[in-house]
N, C-alpha and C positions, 0 to 999 in steps of 0.2 A: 473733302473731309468726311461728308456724310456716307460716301462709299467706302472709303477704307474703315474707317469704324463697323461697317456691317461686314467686310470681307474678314476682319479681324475675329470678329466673333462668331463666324460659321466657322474658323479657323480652330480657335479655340474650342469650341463644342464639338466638333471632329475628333480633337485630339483627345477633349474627354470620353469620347464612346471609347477611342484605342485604349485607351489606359485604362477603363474602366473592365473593356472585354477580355485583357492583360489580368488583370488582377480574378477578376472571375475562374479564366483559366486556370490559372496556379494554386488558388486559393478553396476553390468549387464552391460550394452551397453549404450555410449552415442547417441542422437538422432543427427539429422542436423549433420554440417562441422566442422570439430575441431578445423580449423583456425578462426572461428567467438567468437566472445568476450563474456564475461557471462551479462549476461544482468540485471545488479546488484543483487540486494537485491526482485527484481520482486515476486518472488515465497512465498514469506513469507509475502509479505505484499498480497497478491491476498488469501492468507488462511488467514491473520487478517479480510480483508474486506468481507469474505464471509460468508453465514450465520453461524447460530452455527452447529458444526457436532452432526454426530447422537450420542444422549446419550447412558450411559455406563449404560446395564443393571445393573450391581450394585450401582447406582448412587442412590442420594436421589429421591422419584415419581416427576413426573410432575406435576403439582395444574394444572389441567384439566380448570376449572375454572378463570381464571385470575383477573377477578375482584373479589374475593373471598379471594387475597391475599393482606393486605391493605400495606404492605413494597415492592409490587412488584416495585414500580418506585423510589427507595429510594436514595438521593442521584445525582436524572437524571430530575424526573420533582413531581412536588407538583399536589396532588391528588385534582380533580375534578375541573382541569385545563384543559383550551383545549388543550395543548400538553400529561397531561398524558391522555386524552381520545383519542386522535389522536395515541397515543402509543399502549392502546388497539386495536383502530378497524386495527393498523396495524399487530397485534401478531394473534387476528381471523381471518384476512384473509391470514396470514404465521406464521404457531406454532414454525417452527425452529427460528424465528426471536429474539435474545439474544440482548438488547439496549447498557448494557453492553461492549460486543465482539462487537459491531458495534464499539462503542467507540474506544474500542482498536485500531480497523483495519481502521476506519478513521484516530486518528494520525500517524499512520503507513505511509499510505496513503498520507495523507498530506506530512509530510516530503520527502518521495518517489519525488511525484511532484514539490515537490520545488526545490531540488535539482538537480532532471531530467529537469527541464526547465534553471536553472543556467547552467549546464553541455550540454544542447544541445541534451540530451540523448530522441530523438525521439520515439524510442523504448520501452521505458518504457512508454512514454507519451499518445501513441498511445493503449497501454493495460486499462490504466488509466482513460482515460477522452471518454467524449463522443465527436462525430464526429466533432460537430461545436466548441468544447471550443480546441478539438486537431488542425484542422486549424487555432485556435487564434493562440494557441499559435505556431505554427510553422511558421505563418506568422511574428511574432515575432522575434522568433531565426534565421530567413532566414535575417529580416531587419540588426539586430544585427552584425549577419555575411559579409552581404555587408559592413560593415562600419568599421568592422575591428575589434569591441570590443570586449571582453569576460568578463565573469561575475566569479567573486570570490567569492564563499558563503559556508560559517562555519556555517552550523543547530547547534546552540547552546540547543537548548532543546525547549516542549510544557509547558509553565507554566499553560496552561488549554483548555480545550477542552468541551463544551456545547452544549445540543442540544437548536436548536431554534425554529424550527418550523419541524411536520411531515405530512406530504398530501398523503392521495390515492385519485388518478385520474382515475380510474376501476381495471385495475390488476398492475399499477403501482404505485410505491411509490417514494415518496420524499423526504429526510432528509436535515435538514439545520441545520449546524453545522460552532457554531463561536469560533474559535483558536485565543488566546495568544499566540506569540512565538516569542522567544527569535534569532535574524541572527545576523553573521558577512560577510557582504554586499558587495561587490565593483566593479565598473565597470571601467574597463581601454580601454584608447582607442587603435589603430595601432602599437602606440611607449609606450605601457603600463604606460598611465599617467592614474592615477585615477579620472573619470570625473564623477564619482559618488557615495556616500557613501561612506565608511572608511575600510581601513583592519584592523584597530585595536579598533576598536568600536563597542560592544553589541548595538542594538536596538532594542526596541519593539514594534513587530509587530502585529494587527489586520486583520485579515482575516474574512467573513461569505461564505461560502463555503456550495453548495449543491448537493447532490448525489440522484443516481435515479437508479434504478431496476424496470424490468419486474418480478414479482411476479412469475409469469408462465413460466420465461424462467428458460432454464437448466442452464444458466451463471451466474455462483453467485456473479457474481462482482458487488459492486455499482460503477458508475462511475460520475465522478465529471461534471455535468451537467451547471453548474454558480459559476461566482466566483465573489467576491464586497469586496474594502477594506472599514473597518469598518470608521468612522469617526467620 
């Protein structure tokens, strides 16, 4: 008995090396300290906002051409408008540029921010936004913080997302993109009294919100450069 119990448990601790060098394989190595926190949903929305990846050579061709395709803006802006011509001169000066995939990864984006500014989530905010709309808002959440409040908010959903204006300023670009969206809101103070908005009321929200990239740089991130609520 005393032997098969020891043949059992080299057994066993065999199979945990395999399984273990199993999962290592597949899995690889985490970066940074184990004890730090995931830093939400970041990673997914930084690939919605970044340009399109490279196509699949078996994918449909490219129309070389762009103004040659008269459905290319369909949906996003009305032809021999200044925003679809601002669409072009911005796809000839970057061909990976999808209006599309921006779309996407602006709402992505936007929600991202919203709720990284309700939660206080710095870190995400700071990948996000550009340098002076990031001290807004942390001078914000620091105000907040002094006073004891916190903020409760349920992203209930985008009911739309539009472009509204496109700028090249040399090798940089500008998007301005206005959001419908749907929050459940509320701000409590020290002794968690609600001194503002409601926990149990939908609202609808107006945002115009604009994003900017270096063309030329390796970072593919748009980063939210101004922000104006609609009125």
């Amino acid at each position: 008995m005393q032997d098969g119990f020891d043949l059992s448990i080299i057994v066993f601790l065999l199979l945990a090396v395999f399984v273990g060098w199993r999962l290592y394989s597949v899995l690889g190595t985490r970066s940074g300290r184990d004890d730090q926190a995931p830093t939400s949903n970041l990673a997914s929305v930084v690939k919605l906002v970044s340009p399109v990846a490279p196509r699949d050579a078996t994918a449909e061709p490219v129309v070389e051409d762009q103004e040659a395709d008269p459905a290319r803006w369909k949906g996003i802006a009305e032809l021999g408008t200044p925003l679809a011509d601002s669409l072009d001169a911005l796809v000839a000066a970057d061909r990976s540029f999808d209006a599309k995939q921006f779309i996407t990864g602006a709402r992505g984006a936007y929600e991202a921010i919203v709720v990284a500014f309700a939660s206080g989530d710095r870190n995400t905010l700071r990948e996000l936004l550009s340098r002076d709309v990031f001290e807004s808002f942390v001078a914000a959440i620091a105000d907040r913080e002094k006073r004891g409040e916190t903020v409760e908010t349920t992203f209930v959903g985008i009911e739309k997302a539009e472009l509204h204006h496109v700028q090249l300023r040399g090798n940089a670009a500008q998007i301005t993109v206005q959001f419908l969206s749907k929050l459940i809101t509320a701000t409590r103070d020290a002794a968690g009294v609600i001194t503002d908005g409601a926990a149990d009321k939908v609202v609808d929200v107006t945002d115009i919100w604009t994003f900017a990239r270096e063309l030329t740089s390796r970072d593919p991130v748009w980063k939210l450069i101004a922000t104006e609520a609609a009125h």
